[in-house]
Steps between C-alpha positions, in 0.01 A plus 500: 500500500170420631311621812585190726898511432521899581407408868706257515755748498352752676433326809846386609625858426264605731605239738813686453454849517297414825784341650749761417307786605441268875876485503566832451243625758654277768828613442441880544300376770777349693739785399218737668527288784914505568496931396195516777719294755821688448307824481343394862843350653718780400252747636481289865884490511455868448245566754676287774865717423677232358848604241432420122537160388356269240194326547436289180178205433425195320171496552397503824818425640746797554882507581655767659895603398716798604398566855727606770596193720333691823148530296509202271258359742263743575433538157446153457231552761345813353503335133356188667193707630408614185165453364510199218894378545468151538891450628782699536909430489816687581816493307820650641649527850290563798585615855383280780282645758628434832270623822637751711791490736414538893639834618848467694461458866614796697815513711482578835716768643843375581585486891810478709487111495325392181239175548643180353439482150358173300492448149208331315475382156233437306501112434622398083199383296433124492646327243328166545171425294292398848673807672386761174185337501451600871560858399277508191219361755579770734495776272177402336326461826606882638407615147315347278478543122175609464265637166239671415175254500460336203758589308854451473629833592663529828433760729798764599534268829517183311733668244732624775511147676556325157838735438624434868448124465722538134748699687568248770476178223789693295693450798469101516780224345439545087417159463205540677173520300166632628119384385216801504144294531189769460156402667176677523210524676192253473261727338734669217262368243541142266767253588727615204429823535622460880807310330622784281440752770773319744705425216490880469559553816818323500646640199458839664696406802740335254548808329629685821672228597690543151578852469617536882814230510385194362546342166249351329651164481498488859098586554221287338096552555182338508159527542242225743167721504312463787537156545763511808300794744690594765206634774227542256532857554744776376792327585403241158613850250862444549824313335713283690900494422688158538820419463562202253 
């Protein structure tokens, strides 16, 4: 065989060899990645006292299983905060947060002729769309869903106003379906990069919305940037819910 023909075939075998050995180094590269990730998440839940469960990844991405109900969430939040997880999903049954109960009123000492009593009842949530509306307004305005500038990770206060606001929408007719928009601040770098960041936004509030009494048929998101400010100050980093 002469000189010319030999690299003929030696050249696409090392075309081939090349690419094989490229594949093979990405692939333990990526499995480096998920072993580093679940090394790093199971040592967080550890750290922060959480009871064993399963934290598993496909690439980036992780999904937690096997959690008690009462700290399915809080490890969401702790695998979340991880260093390199790119998203993060329960499966299983979670227990709704609900805020605190007032303490009971005291009773006054009884006397010879007791005061005239009245009875007062709180009034039944609306079950209109104007009237549930209203209350998602109101809520919103006493406490606002708020995150952490610039990205879409809320802050405990915006967290804790997000699972009130679920707890109260569980409570509405089922028919009912709600709308999470996500907007940010002018300022939060390119005009898509704005976009994915309120998209972002709103799947996180969708999210807690989700695992706190709504389905997900009845909850839908979306994303408008910063193209709809609200003050042109902090008040633009926030997600509006709508009933639809």
């Amino acid at each position: 065989m002469s000189g010319g023909r030999r690299w003929i075939l030696v050249v696409p075998i090392a075309v081939l060899v090349t690419a094989l050995l490229a594949g093979v180094v990405t692939w333990a590269q990526g499995g480096n990645i998920q072993r580093d990730l679940t090394a790093d998440a199971q040592a967080a839940l550890a750290q922060a006292g959480l009871s064993p469960g399963t934290v598993t990844f496909d690439g980036r991405d992780a999904t937690l299983t096997g959690f008690a109900p009462d700290q399915a969430l809080r490890a969401l939040e702790v695998v979340q905060n991880v260093d390199g997880v790119r998203a993060a999903q329960l499966q299983g049954d979670v227990t709704p947060i609900a805020p605190s109960a007032p303490p009971p009123p005291t009773t006054p000492p009884s006397t010879s002729s007791p005061p005239p009593t009245t009875s007062a009842t709180a009034p039944p949530p609306p079950t209109d769309k104007a009237g549930v509306q209203a209350e998602i307004d109101r809520m919103l305005a006493e406490a606002p869903i708020t995150f952490v500038p610039d990205t879409a990770r809320l802050t405990p206060e915006g967290e804790q106003a997000a699972r009130t606001v679920a707890i109260a929408l569980a409570k509405s007719p089922g028919t009912f379906r709600f709308r999470v928009t996500g907007h940010a601040a002018r300022g939060s770098g390119s005009a898509g990069g704005a976009l994915k960041l309120s998209r972002d936004r709103a799947r996180a509030v969708t999210r807690i919305l989700t695992t706190n009494g709504l389905t997900a048929k009845r909850v839908t998101y979306r994303g408008l940037g910063d193209t709809r400010p609200a003050t042109g100050g902090e008040e633009d980093r926030r997600v509006e819910i709508t009933v639809v």
